[in-house]
N, C-alpha and C positions, 0 to 999 in steps of 0.2 A: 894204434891210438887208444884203444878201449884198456889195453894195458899199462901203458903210459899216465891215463884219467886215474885206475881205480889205482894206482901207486905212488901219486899224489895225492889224493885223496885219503888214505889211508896215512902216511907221514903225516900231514895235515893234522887229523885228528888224533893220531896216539901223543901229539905233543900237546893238545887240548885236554884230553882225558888220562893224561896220565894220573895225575892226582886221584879223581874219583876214579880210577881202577884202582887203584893202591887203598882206598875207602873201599869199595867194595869186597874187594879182596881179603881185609882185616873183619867185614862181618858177617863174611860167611864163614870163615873160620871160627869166630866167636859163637855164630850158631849152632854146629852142628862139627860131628867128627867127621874128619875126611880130608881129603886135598879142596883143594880153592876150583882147581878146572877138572874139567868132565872133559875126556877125551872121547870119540867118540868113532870108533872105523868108521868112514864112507867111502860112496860112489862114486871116482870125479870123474875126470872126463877120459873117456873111452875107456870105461870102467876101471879105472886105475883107483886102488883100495888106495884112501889117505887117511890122516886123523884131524879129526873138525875139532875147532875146539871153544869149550865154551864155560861160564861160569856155571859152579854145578849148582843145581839147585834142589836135587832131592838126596833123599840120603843114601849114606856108603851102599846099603841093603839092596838098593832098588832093583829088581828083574831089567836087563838089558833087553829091552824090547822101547818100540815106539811108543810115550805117555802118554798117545791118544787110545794103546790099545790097553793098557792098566786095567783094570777092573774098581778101584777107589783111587788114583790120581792124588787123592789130597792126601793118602794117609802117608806116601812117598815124600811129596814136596815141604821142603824145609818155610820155616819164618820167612827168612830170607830170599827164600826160592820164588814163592806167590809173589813180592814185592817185583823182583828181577824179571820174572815173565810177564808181570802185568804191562813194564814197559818196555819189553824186550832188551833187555840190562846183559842177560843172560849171553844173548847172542853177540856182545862187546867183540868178545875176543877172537871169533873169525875173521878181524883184521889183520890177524897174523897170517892167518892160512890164504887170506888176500896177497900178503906183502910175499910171500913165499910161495904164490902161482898156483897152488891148490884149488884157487876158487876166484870169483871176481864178486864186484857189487852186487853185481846185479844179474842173473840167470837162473835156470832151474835149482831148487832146494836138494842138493845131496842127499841120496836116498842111503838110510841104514843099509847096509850089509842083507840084512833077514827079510828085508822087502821086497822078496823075489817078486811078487805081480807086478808092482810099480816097476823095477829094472826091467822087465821085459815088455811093458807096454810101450819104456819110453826106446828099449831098442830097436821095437818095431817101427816109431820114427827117426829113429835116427839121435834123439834128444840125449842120449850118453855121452854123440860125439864130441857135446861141446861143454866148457865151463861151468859148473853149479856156480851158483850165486848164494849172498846173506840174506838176498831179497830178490824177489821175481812175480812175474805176472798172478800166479796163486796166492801169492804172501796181500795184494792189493784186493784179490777180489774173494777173499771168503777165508783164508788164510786154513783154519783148522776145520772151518766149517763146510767145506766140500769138499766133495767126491773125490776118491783116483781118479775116475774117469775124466771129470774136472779139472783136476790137478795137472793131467797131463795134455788135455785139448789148450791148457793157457802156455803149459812148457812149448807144445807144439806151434802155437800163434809165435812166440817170443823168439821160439829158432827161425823161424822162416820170417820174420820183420824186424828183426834186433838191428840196433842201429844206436847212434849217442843221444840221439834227442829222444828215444823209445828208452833208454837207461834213465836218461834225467827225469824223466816223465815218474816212470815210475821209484825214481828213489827221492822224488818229493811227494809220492800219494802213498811211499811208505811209512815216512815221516808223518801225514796226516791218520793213516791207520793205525800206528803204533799210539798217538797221542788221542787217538776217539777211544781205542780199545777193543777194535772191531774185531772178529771172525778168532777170539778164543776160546779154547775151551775149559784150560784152568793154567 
């Protein structure tokens, strides 16, 4: 069923947003040199390496590591980039890797490749076995702003009570998050 939901879902909106992705897509190219999407290796589930993929928002140059671990963030992230992450614009195009079974709406955040502590904290529960999501219980309560530790005690709640009405729940207090601005960091 939860496959069946984010696969309507996802149809749904690529026929809503096709247009401003094709907008989007013409200003980041305007912005800055590089391709339009950032691929990006992850984790999915039972650790099956895929490619996320997403609107890039910093430049060609940038170090392949997590933009939380940067050292100056800003001096990476393009015009266009600050605008795209401030509404989560950026992270559009994961409805592809939805439509194509990589990922679903709503579950743990696909861990980078190089995130060996996260991958092994959540293999100690079990949390690899299932689905990454575009959005999950972390993304609702602090999103950049807390902890691995954190991070993974919410993955851990989400595996073990995941449900439809626990996905709607939270992909409408994503919607409310994305639109306050909450839990980022640039």
């Amino acid at each position: 069923m939860k496959r069946i939901f984010d696969l309507l879902v996802v149809i749904f909106l690529a026929f809503i947003i096709f247009i401003p992705l094709l907008i989007v897509s013409f200003l980041i190219k305007l912005d800055s040199k590089g391709p339009i999407f950032y691929i990006s290796p992850r984790i999915g589930k039972n650790k099956k390496v895929f490619n996320m993929i997403k609107f890039r928002t910093m430049v060609k140059e940038t170090p392949t590591i997590n933009s939380n671990d940067l050292r100056n963030p800003d001096l990476y992230i393009t015009r266009i980039g600050k605008f795209l992450r401030l509404l989560s614009i950026d992270e559009i195009p994961q409805i592809f890797n939805v439509f194509f079974g990589d990922m679903s709406l709503v579950g743990p955040r696909p861990a980078l490749k190089n995130q060996i502590s996260l991958i092994k904290k959540r293999d100690l529960c079990g949390i690899n076995d299932i689905l990454p999501g575009i959005t999950g219980l972390a993304q609702i309560n602090g999103r950049d702003m807390i902890s691995l530790e954190e991070k993974v005690k919410f993955d851990l709640i989400y595996k073990n009570e995941r449900n439809f009405i626990l996905d709607l729940k939270i992909l409408f207090k994503t919607i409310q998050v994305i639109f306050k601005k909450e839990g980022l960091k640039h």
